[in-house]
N, CA, C and O atoms as a Tinker XYZ file with bonds, in Angstrom:
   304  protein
     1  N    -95.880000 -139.430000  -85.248000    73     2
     2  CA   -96.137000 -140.513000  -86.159000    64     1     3
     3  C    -96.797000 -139.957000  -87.420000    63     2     4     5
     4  O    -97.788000 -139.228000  -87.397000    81     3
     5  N    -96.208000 -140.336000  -88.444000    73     3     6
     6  CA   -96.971000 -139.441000  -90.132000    64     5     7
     7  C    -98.072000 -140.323000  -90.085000    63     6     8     9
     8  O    -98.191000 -141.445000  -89.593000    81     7
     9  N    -99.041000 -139.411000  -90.846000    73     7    10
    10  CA  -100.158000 -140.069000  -91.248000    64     9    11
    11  C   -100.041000 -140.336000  -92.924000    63    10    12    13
    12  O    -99.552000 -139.728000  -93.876000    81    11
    13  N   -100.458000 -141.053000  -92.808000    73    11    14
    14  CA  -100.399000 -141.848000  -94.305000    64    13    15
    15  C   -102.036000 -141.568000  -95.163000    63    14    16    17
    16  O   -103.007000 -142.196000  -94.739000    81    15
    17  N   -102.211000 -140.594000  -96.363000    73    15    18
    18  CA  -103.563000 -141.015000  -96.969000    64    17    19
    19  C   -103.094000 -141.427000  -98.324000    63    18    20    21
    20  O   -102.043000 -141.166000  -98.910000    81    19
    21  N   -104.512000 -142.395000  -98.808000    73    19    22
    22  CA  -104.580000 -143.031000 -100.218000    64    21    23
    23  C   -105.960000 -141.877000 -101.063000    63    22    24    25
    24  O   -106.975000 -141.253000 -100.754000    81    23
    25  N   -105.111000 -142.177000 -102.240000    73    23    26
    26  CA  -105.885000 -141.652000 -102.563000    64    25    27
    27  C   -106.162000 -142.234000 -104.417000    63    26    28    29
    28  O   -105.068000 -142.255000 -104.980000    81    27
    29  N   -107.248000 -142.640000 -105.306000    73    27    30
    30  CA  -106.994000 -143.403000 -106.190000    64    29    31
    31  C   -107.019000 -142.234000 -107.555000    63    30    32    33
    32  O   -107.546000 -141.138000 -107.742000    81    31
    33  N   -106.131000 -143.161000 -108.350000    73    31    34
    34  CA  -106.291000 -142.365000 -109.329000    64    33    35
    35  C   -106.147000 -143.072000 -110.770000    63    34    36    37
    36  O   -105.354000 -144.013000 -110.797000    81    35
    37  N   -106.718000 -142.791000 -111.810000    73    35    38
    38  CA  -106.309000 -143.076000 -113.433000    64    37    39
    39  C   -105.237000 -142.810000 -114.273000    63    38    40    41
    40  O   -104.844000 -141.702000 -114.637000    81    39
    41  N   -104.821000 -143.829000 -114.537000    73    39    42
    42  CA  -103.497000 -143.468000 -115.671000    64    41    43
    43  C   -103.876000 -144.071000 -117.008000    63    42    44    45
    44  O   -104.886000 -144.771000 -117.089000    81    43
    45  N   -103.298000 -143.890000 -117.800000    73    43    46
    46  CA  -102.933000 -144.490000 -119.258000    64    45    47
    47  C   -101.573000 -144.236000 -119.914000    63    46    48    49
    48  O   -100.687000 -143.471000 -119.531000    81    47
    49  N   -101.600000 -145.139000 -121.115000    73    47    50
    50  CA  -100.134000 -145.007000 -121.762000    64    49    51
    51  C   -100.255000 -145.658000 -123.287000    63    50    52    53
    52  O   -100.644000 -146.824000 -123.212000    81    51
    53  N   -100.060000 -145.281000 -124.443000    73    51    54
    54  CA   -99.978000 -146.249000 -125.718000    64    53    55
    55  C    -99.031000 -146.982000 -125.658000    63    54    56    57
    56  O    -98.974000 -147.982000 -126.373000    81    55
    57  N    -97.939000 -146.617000 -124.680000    73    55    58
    58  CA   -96.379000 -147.534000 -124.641000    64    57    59
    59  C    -96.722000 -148.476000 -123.629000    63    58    60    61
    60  O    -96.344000 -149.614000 -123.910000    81    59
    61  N    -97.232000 -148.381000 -122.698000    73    59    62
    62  CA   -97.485000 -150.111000 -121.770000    64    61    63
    63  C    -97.580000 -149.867000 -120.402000    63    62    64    65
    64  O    -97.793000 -148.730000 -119.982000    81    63
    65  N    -97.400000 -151.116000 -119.447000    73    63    66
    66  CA   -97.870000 -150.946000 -118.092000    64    65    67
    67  C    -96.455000 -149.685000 -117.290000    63    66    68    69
    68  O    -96.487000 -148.573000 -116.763000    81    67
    69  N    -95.720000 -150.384000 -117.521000    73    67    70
    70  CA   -94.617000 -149.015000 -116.341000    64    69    71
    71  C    -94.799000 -147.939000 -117.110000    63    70    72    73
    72  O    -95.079000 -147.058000 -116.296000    81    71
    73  N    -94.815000 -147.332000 -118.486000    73    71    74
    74  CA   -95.083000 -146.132000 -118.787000    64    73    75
    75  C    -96.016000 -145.237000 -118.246000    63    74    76    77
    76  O    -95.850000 -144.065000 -117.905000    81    75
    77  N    -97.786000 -146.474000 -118.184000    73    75    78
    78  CA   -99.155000 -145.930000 -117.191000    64    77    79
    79  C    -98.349000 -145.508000 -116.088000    63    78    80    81
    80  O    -98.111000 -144.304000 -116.170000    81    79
    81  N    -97.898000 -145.994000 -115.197000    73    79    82
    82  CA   -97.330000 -145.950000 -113.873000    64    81    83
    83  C    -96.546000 -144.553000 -113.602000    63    82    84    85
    84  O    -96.724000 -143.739000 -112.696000    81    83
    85  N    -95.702000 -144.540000 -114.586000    73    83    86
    86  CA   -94.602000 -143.564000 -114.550000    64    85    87
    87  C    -95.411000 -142.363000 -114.842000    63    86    88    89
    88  O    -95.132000 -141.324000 -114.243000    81    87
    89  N    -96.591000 -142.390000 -115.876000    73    87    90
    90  CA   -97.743000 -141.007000 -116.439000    64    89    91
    91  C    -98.352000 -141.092000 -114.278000    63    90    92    93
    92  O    -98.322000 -140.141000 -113.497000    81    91
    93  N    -98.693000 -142.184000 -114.045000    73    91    94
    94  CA   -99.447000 -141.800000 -112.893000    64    93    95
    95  C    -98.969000 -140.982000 -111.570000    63    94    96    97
    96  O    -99.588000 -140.159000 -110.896000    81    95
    97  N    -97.371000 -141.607000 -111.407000    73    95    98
    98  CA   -96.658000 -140.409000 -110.683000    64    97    99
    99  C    -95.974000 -139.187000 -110.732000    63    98   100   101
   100  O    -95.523000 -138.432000 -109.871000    81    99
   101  N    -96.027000 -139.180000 -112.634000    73    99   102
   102  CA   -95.840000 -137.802000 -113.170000    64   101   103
   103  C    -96.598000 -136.752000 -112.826000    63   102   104   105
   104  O    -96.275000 -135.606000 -112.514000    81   103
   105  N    -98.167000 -137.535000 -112.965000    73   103   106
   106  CA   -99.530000 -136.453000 -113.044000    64   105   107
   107  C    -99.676000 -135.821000 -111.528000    63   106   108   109
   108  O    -99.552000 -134.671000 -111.108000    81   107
   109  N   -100.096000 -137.477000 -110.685000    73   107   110
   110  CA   -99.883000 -136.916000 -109.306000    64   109   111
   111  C    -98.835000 -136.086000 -108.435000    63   110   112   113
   112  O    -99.352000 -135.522000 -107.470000    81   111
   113  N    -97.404000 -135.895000 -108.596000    73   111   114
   114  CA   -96.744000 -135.665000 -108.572000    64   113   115
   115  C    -96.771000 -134.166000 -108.455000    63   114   116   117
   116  O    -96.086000 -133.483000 -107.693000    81   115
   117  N    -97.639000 -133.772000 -109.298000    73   115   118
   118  CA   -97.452000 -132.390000 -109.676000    64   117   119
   119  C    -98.268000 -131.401000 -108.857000    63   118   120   121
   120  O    -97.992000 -130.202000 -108.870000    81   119
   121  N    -99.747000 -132.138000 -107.807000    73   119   122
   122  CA  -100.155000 -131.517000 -107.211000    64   121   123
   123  C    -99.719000 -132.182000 -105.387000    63   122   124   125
   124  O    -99.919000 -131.584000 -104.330000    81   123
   125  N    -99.250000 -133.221000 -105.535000    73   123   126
   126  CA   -99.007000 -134.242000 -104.079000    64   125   127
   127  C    -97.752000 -134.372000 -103.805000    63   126   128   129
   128  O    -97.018000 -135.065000 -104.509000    81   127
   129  N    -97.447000 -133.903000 -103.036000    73   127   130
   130  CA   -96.170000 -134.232000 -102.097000    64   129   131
   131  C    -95.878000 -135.349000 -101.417000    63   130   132   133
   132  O    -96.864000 -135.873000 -100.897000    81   131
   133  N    -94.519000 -136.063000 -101.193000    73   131   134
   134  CA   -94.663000 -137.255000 -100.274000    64   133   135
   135  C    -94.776000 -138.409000 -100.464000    63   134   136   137
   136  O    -94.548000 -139.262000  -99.606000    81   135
   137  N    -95.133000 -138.627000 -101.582000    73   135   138
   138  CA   -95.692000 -140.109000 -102.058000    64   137   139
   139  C    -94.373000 -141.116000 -102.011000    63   138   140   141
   140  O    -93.250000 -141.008000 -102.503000    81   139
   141  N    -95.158000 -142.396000 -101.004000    73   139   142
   142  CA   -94.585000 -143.593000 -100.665000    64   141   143
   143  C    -94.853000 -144.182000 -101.827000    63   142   144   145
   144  O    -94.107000 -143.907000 -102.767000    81   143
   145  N    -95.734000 -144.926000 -101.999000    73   143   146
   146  CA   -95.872000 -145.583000 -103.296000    64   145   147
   147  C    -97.230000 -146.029000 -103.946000    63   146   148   149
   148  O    -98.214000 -145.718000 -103.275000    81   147
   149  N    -97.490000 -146.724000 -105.172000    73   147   150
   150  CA   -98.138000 -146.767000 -105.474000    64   149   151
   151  C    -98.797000 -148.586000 -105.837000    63   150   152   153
   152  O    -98.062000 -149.465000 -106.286000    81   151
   153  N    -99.983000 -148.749000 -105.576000    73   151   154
   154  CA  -100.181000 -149.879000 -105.738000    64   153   155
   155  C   -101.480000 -149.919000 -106.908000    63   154   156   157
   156  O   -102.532000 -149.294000 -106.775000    81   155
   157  N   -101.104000 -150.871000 -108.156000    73   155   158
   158  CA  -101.865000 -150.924000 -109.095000    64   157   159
   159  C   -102.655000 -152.042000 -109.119000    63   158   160   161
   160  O   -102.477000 -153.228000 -109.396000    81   159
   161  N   -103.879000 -151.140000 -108.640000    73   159   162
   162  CA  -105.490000 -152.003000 -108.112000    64   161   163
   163  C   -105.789000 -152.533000 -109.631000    63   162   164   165
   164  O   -106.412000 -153.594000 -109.659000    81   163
   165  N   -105.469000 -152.004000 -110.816000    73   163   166
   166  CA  -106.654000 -152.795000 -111.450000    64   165   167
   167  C   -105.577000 -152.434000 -113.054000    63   166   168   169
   168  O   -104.852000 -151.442000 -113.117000    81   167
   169  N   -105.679000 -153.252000 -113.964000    73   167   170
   170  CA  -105.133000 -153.022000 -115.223000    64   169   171
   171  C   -106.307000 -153.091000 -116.456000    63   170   172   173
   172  O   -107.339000 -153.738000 -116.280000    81   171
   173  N   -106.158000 -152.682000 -117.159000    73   171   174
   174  CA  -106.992000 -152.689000 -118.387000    64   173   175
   175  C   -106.636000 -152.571000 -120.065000    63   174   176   177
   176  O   -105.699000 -151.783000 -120.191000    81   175
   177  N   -106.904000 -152.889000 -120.849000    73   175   178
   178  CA  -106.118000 -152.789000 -122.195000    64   177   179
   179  C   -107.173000 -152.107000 -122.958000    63   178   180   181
   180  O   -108.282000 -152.239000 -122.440000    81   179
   181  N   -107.145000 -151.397000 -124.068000    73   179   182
   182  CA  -107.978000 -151.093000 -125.224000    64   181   183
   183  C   -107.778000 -151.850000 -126.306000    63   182   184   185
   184  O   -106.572000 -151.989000 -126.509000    81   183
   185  N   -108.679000 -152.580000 -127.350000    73   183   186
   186  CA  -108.329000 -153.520000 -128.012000    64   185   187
   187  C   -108.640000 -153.142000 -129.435000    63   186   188   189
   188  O   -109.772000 -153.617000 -129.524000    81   187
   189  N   -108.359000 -152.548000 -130.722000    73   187   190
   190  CA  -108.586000 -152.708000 -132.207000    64   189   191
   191  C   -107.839000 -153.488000 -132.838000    63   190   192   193
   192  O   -106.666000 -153.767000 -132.591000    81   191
   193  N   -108.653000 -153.944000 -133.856000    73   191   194
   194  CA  -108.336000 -155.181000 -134.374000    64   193   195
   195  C   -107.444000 -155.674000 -134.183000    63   194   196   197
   196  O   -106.387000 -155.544000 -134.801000    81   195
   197  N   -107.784000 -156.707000 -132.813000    73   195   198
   198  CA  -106.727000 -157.486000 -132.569000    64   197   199
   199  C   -105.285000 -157.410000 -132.115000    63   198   200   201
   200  O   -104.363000 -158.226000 -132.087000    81   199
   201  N   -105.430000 -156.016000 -131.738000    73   199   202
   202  CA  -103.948000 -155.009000 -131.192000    64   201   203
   203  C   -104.501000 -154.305000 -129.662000    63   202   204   205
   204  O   -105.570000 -153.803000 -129.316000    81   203
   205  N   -103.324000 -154.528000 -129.039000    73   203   206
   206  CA  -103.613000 -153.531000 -128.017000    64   205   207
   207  C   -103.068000 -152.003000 -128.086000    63   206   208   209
   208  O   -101.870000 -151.774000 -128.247000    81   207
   209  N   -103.992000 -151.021000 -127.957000    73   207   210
   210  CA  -103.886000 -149.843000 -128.301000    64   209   211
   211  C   -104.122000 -148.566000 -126.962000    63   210   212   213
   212  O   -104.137000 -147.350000 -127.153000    81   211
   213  N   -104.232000 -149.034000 -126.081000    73   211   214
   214  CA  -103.427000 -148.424000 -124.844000    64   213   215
   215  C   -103.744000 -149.373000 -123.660000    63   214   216   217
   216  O   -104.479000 -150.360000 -123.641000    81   215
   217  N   -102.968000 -148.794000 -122.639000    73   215   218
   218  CA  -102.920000 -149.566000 -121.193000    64   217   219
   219  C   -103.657000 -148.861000 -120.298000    63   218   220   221
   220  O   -103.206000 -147.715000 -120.311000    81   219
   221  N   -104.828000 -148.972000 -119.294000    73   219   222
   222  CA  -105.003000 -148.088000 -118.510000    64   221   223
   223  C   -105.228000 -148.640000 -117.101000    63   222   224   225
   224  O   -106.101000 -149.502000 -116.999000    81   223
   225  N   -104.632000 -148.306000 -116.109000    73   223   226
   226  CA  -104.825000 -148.400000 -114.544000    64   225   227
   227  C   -105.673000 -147.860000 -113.655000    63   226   228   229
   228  O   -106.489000 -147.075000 -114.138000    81   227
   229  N   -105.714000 -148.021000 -112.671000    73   227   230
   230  CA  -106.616000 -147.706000 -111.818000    64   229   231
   231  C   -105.770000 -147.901000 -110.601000    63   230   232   233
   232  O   -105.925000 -148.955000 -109.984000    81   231
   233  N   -104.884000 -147.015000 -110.165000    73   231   234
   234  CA  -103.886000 -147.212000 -108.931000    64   233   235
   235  C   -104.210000 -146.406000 -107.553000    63   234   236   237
   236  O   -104.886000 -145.379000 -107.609000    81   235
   237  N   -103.918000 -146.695000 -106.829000    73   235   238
   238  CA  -103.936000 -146.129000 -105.508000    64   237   239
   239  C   -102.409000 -145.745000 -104.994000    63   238   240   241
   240  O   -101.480000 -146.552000 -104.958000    81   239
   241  N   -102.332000 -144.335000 -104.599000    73   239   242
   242  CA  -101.603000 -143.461000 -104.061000    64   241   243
   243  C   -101.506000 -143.216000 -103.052000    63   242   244   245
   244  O   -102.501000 -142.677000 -102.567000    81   243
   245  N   -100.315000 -143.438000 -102.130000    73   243   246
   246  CA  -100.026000 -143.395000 -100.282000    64   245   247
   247  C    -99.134000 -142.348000 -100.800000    63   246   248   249
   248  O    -98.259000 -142.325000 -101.665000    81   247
   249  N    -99.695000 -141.398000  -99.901000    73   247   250
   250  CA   -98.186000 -140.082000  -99.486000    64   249   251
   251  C    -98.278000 -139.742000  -97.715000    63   250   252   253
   252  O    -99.332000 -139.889000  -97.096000    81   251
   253  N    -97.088000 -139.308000  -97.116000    73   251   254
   254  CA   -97.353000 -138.631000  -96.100000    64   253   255
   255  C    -97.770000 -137.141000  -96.031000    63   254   256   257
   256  O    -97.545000 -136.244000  -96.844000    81   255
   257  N    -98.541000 -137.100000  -94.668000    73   255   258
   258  CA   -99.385000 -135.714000  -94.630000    64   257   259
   259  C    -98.235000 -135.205000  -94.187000    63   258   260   261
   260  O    -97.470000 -135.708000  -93.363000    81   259
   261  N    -98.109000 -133.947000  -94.895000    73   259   262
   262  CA   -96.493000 -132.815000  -93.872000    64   261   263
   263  C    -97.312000 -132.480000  -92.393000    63   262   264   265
   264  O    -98.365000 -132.089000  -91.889000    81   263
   265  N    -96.370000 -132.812000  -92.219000    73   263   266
   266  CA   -96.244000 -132.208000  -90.154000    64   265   267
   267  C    -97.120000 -130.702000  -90.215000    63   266   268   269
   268  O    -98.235000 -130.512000  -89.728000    81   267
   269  N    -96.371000 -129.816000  -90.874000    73   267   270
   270  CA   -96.905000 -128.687000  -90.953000    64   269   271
   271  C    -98.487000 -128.321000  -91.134000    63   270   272   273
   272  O    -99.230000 -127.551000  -90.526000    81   271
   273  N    -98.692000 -129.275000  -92.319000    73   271   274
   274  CA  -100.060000 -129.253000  -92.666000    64   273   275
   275  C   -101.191000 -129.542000  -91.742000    63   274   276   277
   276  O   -102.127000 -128.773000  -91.522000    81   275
   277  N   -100.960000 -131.110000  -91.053000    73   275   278
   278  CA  -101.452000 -131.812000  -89.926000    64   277   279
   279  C   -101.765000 -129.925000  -88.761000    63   278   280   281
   280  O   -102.710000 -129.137000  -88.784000    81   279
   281  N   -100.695000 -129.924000  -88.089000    73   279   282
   282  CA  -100.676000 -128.572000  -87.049000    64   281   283
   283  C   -101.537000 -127.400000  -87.517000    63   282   284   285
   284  O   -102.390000 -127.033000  -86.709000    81   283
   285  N   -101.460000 -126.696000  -88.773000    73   283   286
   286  CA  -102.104000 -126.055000  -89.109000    64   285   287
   287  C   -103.583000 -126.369000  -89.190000    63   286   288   289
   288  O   -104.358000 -125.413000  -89.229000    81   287
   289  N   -104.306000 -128.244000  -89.235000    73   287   290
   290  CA  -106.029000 -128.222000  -89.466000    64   289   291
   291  C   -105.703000 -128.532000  -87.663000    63   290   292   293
   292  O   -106.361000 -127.668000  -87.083000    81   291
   293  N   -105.181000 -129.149000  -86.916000    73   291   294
   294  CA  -105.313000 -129.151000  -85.945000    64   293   295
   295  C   -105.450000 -127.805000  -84.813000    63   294   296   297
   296  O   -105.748000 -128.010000  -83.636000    81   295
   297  N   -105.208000 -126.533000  -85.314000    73   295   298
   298  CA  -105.389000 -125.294000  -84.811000    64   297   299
   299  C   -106.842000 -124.777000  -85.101000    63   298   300   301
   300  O   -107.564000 -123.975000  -84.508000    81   299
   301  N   -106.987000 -125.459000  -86.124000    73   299   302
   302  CA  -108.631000 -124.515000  -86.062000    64   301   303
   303  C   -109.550000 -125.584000  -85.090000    63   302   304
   304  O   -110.718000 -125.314000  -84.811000    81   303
């Protein structure tokens, strides 16, 4: 049975909410393997005069642990 961890993380974007999203599984992506999906806990805007001037999230990240990995902490 995979084990599933979360793990949270920060995004942003000047272009909007799926861009944040898409920066967030770009970034993570690059050190995490596995990832089921992502659920966006929290949204936020930056505001000058009267414009919104970026988007930023606060998402949480599910990936599965590799088999391999699991066996290998389970040996020590």
């Amino acid at each position: 049975m995979p084990i599933v961890k979360v793990i949270e993380v920060i995004a942003s974007s000047e272009k909007g909410i799926d861009d944040a999203i898409q920066n967030a599984l770009a970034e993570t992506s690059r050190t995490i393997k596995n990832i089921d999906s992502i659920f966006v806990k929290d949204i936020k805007v930056h505001v000058k005069d009267n414009r919104i001037t970026s988007y930023g999230l606060i998402c949480k990240v599910s990936f599965r642990i590799d088999d391999q990995i699991r066996e290998q902490h389970s040996a020590h």
